[in-house]
C-alpha positions as CSV (number, residue, x, y, z in Angstrom):
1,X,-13.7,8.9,-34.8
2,X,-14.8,8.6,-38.1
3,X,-12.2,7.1,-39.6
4,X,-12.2,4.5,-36.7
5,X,-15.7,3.6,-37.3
6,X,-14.2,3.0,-41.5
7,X,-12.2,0.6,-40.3
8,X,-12.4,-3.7,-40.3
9,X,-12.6,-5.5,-36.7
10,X,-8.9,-6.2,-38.1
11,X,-7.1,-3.3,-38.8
12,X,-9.0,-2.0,-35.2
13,X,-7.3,-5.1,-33.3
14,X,-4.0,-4.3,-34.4
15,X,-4.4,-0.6,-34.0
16,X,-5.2,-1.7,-30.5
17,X,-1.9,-2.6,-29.6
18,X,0.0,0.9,-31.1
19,X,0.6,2.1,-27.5
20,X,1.7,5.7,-29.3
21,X,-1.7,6.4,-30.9
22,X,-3.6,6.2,-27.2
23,X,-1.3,6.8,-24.7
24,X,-1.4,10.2,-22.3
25,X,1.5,12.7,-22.4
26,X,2.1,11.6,-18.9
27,X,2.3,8.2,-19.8
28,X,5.1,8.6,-22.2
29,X,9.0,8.5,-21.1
30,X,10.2,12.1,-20.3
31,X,12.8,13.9,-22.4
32,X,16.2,14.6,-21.7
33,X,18.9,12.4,-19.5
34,X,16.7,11.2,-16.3
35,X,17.5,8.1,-14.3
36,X,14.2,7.7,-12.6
37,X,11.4,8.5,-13.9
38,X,8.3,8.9,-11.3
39,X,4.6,8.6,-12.2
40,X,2.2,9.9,-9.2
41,X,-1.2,9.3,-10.4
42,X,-4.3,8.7,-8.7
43,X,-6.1,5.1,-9.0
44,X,-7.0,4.1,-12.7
45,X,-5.0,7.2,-13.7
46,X,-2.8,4.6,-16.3
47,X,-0.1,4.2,-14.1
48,X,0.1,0.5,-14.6
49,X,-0.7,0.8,-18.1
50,X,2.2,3.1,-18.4
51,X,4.3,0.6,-16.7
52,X,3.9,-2.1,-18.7
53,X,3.8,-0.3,-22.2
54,X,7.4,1.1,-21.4
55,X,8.8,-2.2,-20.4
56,X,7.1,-4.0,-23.8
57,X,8.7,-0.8,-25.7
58,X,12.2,-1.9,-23.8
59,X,12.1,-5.3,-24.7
60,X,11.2,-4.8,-28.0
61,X,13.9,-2.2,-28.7
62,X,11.6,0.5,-29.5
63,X,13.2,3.5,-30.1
64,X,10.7,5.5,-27.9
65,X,11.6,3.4,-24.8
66,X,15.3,2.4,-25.4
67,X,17.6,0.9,-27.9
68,X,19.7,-1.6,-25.8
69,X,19.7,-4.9,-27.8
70,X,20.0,-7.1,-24.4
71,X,17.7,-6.4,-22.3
72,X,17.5,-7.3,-18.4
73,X,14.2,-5.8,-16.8
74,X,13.5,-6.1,-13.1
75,X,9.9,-5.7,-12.0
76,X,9.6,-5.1,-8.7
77,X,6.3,-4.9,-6.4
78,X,4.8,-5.0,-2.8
79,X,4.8,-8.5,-2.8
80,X,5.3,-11.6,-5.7
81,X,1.7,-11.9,-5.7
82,X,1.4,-7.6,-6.5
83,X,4.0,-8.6,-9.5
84,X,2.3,-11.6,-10.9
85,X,-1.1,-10.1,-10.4
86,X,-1.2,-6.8,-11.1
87,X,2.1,-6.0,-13.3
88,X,2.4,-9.3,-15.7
89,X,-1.5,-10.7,-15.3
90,X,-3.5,-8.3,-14.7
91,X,-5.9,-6.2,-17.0
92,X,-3.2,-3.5,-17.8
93,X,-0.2,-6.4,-16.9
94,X,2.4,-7.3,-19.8
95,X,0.9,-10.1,-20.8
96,X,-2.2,-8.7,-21.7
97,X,-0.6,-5.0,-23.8
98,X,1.3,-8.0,-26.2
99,X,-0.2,-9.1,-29.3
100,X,-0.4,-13.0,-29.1
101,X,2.0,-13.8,-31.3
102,X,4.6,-11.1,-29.7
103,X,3.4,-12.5,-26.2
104,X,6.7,-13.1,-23.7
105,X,6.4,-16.8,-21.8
106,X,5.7,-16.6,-18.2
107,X,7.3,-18.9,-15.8
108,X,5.7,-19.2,-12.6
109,X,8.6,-21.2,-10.6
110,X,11.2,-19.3,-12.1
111,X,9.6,-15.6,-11.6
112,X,10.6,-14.6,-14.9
113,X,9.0,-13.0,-18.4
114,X,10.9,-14.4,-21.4
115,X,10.3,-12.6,-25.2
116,X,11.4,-14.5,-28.2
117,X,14.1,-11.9,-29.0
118,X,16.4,-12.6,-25.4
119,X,14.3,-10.2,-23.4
120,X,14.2,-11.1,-19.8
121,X,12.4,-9.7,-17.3
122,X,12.4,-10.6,-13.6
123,X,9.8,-10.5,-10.7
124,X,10.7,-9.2,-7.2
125,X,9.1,-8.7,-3.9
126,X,9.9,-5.4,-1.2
127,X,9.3,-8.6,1.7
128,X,12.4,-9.9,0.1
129,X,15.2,-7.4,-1.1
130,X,18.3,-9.4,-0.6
131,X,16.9,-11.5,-3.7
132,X,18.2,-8.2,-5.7
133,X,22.1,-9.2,-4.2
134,X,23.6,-10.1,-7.2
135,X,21.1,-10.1,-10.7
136,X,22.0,-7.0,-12.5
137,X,20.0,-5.0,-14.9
138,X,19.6,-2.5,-17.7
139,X,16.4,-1.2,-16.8
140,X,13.5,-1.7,-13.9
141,X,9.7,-0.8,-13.0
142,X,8.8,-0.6,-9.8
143,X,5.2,-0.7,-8.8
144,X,3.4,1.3,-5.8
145,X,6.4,1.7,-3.7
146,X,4.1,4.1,-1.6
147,X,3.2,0.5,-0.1
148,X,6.8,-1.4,0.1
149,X,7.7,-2.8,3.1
150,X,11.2,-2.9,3.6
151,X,11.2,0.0,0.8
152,X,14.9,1.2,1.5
153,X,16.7,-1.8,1.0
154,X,14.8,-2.9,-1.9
155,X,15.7,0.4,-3.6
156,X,19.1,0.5,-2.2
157,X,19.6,-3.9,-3.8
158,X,18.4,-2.2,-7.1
159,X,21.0,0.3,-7.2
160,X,23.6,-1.7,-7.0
161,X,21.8,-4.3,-10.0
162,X,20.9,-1.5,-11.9
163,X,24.3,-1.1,-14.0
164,X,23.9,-2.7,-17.2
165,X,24.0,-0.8,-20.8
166,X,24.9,2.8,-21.6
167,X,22.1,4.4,-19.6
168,X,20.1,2.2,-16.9
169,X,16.5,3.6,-16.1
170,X,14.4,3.3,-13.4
171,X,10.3,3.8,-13.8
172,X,8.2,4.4,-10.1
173,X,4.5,3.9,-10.7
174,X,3.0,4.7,-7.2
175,X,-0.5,6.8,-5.7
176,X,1.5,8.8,-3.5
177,X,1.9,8.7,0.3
178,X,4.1,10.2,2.5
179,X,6.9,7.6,3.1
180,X,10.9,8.7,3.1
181,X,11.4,6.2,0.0
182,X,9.1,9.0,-2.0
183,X,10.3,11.9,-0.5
184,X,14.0,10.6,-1.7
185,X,12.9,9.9,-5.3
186,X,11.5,13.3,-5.6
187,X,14.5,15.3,-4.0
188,X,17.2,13.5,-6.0
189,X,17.9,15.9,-9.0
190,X,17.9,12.4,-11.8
191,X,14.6,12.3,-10.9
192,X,11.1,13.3,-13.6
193,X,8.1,13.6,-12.4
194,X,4.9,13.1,-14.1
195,X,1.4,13.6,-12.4
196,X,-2.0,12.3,-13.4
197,X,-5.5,12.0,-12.0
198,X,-8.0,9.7,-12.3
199,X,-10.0,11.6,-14.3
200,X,-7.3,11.9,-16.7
201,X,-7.9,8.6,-17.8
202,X,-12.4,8.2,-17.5
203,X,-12.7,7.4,-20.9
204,X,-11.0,4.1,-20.1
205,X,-13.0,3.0,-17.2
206,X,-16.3,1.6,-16.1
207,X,-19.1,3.9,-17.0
208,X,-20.3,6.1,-13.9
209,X,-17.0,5.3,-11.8
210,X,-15.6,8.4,-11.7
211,X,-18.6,9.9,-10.8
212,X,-19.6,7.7,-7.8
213,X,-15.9,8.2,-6.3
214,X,-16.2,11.9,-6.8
215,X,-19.1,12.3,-5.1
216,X,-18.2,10.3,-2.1
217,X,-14.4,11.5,-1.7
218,X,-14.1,15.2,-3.8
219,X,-12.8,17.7,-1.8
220,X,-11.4,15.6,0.7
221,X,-7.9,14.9,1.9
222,X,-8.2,11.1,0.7
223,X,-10.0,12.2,-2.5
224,X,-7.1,14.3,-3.3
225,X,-4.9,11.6,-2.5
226,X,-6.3,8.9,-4.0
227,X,-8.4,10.2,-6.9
228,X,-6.3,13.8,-7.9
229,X,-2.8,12.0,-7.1
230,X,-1.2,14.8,-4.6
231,X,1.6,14.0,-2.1
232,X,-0.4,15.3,1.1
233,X,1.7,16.8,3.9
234,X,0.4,16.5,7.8
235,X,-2.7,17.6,8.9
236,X,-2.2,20.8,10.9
237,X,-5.1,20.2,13.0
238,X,-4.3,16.6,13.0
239,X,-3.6,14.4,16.2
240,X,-0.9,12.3,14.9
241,X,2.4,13.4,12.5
242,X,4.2,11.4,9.7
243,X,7.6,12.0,11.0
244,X,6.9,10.1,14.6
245,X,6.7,7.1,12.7
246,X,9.7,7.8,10.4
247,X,11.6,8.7,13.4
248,X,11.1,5.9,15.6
249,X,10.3,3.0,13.2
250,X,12.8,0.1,13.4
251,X,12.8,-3.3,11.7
252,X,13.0,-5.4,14.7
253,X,11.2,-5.0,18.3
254,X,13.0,-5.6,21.2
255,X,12.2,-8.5,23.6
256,X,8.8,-7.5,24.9
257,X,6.8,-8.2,28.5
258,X,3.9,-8.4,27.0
259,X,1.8,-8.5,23.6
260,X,-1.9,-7.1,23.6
261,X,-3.8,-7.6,20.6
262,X,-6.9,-5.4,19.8
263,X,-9.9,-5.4,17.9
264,X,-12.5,-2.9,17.0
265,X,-15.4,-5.4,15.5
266,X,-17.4,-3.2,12.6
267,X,-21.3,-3.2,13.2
268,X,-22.0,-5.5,9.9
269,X,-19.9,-7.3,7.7
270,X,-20.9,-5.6,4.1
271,X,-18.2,-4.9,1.7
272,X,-19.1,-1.0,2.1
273,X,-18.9,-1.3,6.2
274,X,-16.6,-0.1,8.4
275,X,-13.6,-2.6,9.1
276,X,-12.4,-4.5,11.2
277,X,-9.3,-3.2,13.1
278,X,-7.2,-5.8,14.4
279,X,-3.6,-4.6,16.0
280,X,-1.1,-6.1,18.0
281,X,1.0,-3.8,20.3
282,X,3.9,-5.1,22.3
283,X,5.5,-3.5,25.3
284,X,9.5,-3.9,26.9
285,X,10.8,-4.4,29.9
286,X,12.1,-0.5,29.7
287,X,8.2,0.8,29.0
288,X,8.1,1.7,25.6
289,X,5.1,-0.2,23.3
290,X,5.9,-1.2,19.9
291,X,3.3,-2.0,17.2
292,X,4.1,-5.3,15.5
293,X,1.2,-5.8,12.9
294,X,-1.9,-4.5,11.3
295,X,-4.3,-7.1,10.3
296,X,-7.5,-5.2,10.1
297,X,-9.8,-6.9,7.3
298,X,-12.7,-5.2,5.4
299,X,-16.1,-6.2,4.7
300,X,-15.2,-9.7,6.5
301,X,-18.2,-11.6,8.2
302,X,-17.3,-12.3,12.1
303,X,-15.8,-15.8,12.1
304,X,-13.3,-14.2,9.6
305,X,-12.2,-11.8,11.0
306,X,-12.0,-14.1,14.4
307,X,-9.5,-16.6,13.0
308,X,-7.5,-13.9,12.0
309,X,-7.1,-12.0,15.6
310,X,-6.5,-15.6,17.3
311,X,-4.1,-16.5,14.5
312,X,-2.3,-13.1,14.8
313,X,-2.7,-13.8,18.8
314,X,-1.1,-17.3,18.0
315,X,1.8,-16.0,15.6
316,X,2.9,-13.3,18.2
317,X,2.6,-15.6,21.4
318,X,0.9,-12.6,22.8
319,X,-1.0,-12.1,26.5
320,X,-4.4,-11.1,25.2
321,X,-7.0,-10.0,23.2
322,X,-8.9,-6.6,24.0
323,X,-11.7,-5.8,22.2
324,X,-14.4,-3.5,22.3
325,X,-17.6,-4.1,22.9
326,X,-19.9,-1.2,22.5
327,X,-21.1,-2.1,18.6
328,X,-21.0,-6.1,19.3
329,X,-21.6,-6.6,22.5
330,X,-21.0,-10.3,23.8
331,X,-20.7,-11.3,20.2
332,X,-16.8,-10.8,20.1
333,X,-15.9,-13.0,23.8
334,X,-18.3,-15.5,22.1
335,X,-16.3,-15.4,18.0
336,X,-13.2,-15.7,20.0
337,X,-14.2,-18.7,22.2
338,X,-15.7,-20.4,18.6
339,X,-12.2,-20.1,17.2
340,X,-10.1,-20.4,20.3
341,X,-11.7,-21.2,23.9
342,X,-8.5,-21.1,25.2
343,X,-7.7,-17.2,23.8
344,X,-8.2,-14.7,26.9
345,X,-10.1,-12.2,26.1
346,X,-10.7,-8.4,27.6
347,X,-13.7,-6.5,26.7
348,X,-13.5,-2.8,27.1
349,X,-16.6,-0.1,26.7
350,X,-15.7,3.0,25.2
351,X,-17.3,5.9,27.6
352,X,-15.0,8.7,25.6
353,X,-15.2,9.7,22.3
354,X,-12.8,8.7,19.4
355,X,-10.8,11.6,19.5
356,X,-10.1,12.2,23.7
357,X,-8.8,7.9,23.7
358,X,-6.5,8.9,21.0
359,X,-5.1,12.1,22.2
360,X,-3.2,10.8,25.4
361,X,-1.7,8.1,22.7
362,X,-0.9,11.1,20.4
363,X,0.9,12.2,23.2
364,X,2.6,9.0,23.7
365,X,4.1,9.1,20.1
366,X,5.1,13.1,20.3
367,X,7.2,11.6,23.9
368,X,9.0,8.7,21.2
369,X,7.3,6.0,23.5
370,X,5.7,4.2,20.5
371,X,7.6,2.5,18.0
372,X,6.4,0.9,14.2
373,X,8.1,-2.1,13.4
374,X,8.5,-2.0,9.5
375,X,5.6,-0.4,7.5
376,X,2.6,-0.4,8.5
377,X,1.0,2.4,5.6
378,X,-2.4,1.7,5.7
379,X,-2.7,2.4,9.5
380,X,-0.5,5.0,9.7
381,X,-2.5,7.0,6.5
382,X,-5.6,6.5,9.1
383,X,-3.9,8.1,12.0
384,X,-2.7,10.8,9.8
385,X,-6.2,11.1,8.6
386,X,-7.9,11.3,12.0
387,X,-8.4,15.2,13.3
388,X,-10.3,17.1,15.6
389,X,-12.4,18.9,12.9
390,X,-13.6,16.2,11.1
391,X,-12.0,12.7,12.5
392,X,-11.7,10.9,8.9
393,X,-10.9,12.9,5.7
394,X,-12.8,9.6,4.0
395,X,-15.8,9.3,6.2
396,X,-15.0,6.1,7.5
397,X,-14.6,5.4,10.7
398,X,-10.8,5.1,11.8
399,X,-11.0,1.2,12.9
400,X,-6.9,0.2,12.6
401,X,-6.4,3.3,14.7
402,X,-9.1,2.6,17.5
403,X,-7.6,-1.2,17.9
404,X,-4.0,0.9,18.4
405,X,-5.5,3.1,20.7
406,X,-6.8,0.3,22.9
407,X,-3.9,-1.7,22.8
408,X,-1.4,1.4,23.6
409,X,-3.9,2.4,26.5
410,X,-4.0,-1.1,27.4
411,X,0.0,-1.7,27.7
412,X,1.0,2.4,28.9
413,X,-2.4,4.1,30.4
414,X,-3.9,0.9,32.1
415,X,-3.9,3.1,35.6
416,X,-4.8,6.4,34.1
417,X,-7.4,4.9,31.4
418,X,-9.6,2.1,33.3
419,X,-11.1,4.7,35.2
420,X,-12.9,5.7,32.0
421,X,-13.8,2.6,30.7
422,X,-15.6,-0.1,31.8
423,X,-14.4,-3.6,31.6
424,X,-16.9,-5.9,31.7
């Protein structure tokens, strides 16, 4: 410290960029031959940070990184806007770990990082892994694939790009969750795992942070998740289990008779408030109810999150909207009819608690009668989340699960369930 505080506003700006001087040991490349390497950190562990440093250290040839002379990087993420935002612009992107005059050129319509040297790194989206048919590559970061959407064929497109050079690398930055794509990574024997929590990396963000998040999620389920970094495994005394979704998930539903979508309004619209669940749920001709989106919005003021049920209700060509009514009242037929007179809406009053609505739909999914469609992470993390002892690991209320409890009651326990609820 003291020889920091010697030094000019100079030499301290270019010390600033010597990634080796700062970095964590778990932000470093492991030893040894790997072929993936796999950070699981919590959030504002460093995980981008790490991310982007290695790829700078690629294209630059450093010899901590790599030492191929032609370099072909592909950056994958969630979505473009995840790659563009978070992984090239953001705070702890690769635009921003450069020095200016070592800063690679960014071109927005061609999805591509260029570095005076030949350098060239590429942007893809998980919505869109047939854009990895055919580009091949020495090395590649992929970003959060705990949230990927079509996560096995984008990993499977890279592995058959990733076959350039003398040793082609993979890097996974991700806070864990329990999808198969993770499970895969860290089974497969080329794998190294590093591990970090966000409390590994305090010194590097906003003062008090880290002690507001601890207070309100240490010791839970989601704190260890999210804050700690741990791959949790299923509730035992939880209602619903990972593997029902894993094992009945498809990428395309059926033709359906009939599309419900539900809402569970929050009581305010604050940033800290509960959200708004908004889930569509389709049922075939055969009986079996497949859920086709989750649109649930937080902190959204009601004529938000309106236009987004009708639009959803719009996109889907579905029957109906079923919402419930005990926080809002009349409120939610009447934000409906503002954006849509023409939507039909259901209002339903809940007369059970949370937790006996969702165990006859827990059921349903132990039977294989309910279906994902694709991903759908952060409402299955909710329903994973939800118990009997104490309902939500994060003290929120479980609002993406309550909409998919009223729309699978709606399409499968209509005769059985109206008895206990009254529609109004």
């Amino acid at each position: 410290m003291d020889l920091l505080e010697g030094l000019s506003l100079r030499h301290l700006r270019f010390l600033q960029y010597e990634w080796l001087l700062f970095a964590h040991d778990h932000q470093l490349p492991p030893e040894g031959d790997w072929l993936t390497w796999l950070i699981m950190g919590g959030r504002g562990s460093g995980k981008t940070r790490a991310g982007a440093e290695w790829v700078r250290g690629l294209a630059s040839c450093s010899s901590w990184a790599g030492n191929e002379r032609s370099c072909q990087i592909a950056l994958i993420g969630q979505t473009y806007a995840d790659v563009r935002e978070v992984m090239i612009e953001g705070p702890s992107g690769l635009l921003a770990i450069h020095r200016k005059d070592e800063r690679p050129v960014w071109s927005t319509s061609r999805r591509r990082l260029e570095w005076s040297n030949g350098a060239v790194a590429r942007a893809f989206s998980s919505e869109d892994p047939e854009a990895l048919r055919g580009p091949q590559f020495h090395w590649a970061w992929c970003d959060e694939v705990g949230k990927w959407s079509n996560a096995d064929d984008t990993y499977a497109m890279l592995q058959f790009g990733l076959r350039l050079g003398a040793q082609p690398r993979q890097l996974f930055t991700t806070t864990p969750r329990q999808v198969p794509l993770l499970k895969t990574l860290l089974a497969d024997k080329g794998t190294r795992v590093t591990r970090a929590s966000t409390k590994d990396n305090a010194a590097h963000l906003a003062p008090g942070f880290l002690d507001v998040i601890w207070k309100q999620y240490g010791g839970t389920r989601l704190g260890r998740q999210e804050i700690d970094g741990h791959l949790l495994e299923d509730r035992e005394d939880g209602l619903f289990l990972r593997k029902w979704f894993d094992e009945k998930r498809v990428r395309q539903a059926p033709e359906l008779a009939r599309i419900i979508i539900a809402i569970d309004p929050p009581v305010t619209s604050k940033r800290s408030s509960d959200a708004c669940g908004i889930v569509a749920v389709g049922v075939c001709e055969g009986g079996d109810a497949y859920v086709l989106a989750d649109r649930s919005i937080q902190g959204a003021r009601p004529q938000a999150w309106g236009q987004r049920a009708v639009k959803l209700y719009h996109e889907l060509c579905a029957n109906e909207i079923v919402a419930e009514v005990n926080q809002g009242g009349e409120m939610v037929r009447e934000i409906i009819a503002q954006v849509d007179p023409s939507v039909p809406v259901k209002s339903v009053f809940a007369s059970r608690s949370k937790q006996k609505r969702a165990e006859p739909v827990a059921l349903l999914y132990e039977q294989g009668r309910v279906a994902h469609v694709g991903a759908l992470n952060e409402l299955e993390d909710e329903m994973v989340s939800f118990c009997v002892s104490d309902r939500m690991s994060g003290k929120r209320s479980p609002d993406r699960m309550d909409a998919l409890v009223w729309a699978v009651s709606e399409l499968l326990l209509a005769k059985t369930a109206r008895p206990q609820m009254h529609v109004l």
